[in-house]
C-alpha positions in Angstrom: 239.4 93.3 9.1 236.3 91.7 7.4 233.8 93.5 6.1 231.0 91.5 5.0 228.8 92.4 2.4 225.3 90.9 2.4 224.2 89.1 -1.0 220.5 90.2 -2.7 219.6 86.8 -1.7 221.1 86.1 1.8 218.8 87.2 4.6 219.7 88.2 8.3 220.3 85.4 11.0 217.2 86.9 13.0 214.9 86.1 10.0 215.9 82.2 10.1 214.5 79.3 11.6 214.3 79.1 15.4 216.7 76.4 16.4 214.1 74.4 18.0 211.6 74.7 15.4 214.6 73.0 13.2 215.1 70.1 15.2 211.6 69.3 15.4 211.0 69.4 11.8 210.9 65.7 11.8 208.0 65.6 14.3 206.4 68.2 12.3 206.5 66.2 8.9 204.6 63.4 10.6 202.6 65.6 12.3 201.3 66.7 8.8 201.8 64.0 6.9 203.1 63.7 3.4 200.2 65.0 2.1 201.4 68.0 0.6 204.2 66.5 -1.4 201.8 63.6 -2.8 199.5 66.3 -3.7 202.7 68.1 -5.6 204.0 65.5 -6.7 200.6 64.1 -8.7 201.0 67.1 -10.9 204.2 66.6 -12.3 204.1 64.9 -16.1 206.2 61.8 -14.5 203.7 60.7 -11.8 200.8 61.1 -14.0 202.6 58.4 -16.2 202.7 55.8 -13.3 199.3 57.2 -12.1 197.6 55.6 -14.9 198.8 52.5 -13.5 198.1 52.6 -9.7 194.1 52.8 -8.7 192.8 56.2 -8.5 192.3 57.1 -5.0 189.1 59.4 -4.3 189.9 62.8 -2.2 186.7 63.4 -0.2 187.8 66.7 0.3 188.6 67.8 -3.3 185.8 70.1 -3.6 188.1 72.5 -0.9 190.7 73.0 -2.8 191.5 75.6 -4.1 192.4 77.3 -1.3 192.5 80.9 -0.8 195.3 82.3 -0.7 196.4 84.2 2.4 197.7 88.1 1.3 200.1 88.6 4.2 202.1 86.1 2.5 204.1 87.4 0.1 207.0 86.4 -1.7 210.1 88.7 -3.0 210.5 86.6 -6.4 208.4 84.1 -8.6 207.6 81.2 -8.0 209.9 77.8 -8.6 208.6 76.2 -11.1 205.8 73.5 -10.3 208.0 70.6 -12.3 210.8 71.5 -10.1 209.2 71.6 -6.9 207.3 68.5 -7.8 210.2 66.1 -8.4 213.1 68.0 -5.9 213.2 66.1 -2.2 215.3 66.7 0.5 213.5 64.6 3.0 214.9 61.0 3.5 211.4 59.3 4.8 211.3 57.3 1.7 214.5 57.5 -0.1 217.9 58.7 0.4 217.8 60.0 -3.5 216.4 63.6 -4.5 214.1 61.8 -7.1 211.2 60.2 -4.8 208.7 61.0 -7.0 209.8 58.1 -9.2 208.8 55.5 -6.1 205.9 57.3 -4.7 203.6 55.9 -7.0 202.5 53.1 -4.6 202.3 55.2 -2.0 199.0 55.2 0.1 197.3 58.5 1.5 194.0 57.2 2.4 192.7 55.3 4.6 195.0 57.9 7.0 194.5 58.4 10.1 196.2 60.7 12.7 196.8 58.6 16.6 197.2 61.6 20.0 198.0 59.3 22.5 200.6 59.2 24.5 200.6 61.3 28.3 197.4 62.9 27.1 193.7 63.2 29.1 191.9 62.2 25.8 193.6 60.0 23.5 191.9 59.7 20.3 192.6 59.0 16.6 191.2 61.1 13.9 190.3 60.6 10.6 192.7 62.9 8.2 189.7 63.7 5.7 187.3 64.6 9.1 190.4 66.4 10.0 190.5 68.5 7.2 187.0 69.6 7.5 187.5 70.8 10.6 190.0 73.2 10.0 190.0 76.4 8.4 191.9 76.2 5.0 194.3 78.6 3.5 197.5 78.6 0.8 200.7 80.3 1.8 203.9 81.2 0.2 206.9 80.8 1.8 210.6 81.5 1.6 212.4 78.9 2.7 216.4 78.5 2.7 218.8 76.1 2.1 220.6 74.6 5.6 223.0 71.8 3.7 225.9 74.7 2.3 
């Protein structure tokens, strides 16, 4: 008989990603672009090295961040470290290697621009900054697990 005793760590199967929330992770990363990691990964002490060399890029929406933070978000321990979370990836859109921050430099976040078209009433393309505006902003902290092991 097994008897299976349940780590600190390990949480229940219920509490895990929906299966068909995983598979559409993909569409989702487009669908919010790779915005958030460029923001991360300008704050670690690496990219601001190369920085220096690439030409700034103005945020027109700087002056919203900060965002507050949302309380029913809590998390069960710290933080990971901003350098580590910075220069980790596990996403292959740029390189197969867990150190895309090195490359990233020349990447471009504006102009950006966001196409629904398709089998849609309205197609339209909007403006990522314009966007941004338009939606109520908010920080979250999530948990999120591991699915190579």
């Amino acid at each position: 008989m097994l008897i299976k005793i349940a780590r600190p760590w390990e949480i229940p199967e219920r509490d895990a990603t929906p299966e068909h929330l995983y598979w559409n992770r993909r569409t989702f990363l487009k669908a919010a672009g790779i915005t958030t990691f460029s923001l991360i990964a300008g704050c670690s002490s690496q990219t601001e090295k190369t920085a220096a060399a690439a030409p700034a890029i103005l945020d027109p929406t700087e002056d919203l961040y900060p965002a507050k933070r949302n309380a029913k978000y809590v998390l069960d321990r710290p933080l990971t470290d901003e350098d580590v979370a910075a220069k980790y990836n596990n996403y292959y859109e740029f390189t197969e290697s867990k150190d895309v921050y090195r490359y990233i430099d020349k990447f471009q976040v504006r102009p950006w621009t966001i196409a629904v078209s398709g089998m849609v009433k309205k197609p339209k393309t909007y403006d990522i900054d314009t966007l941004i505006r338009q939606l109520k902003l908010e920080e979250r902290l999530y948990r999120h697990r591991c699915v190579e092991a």
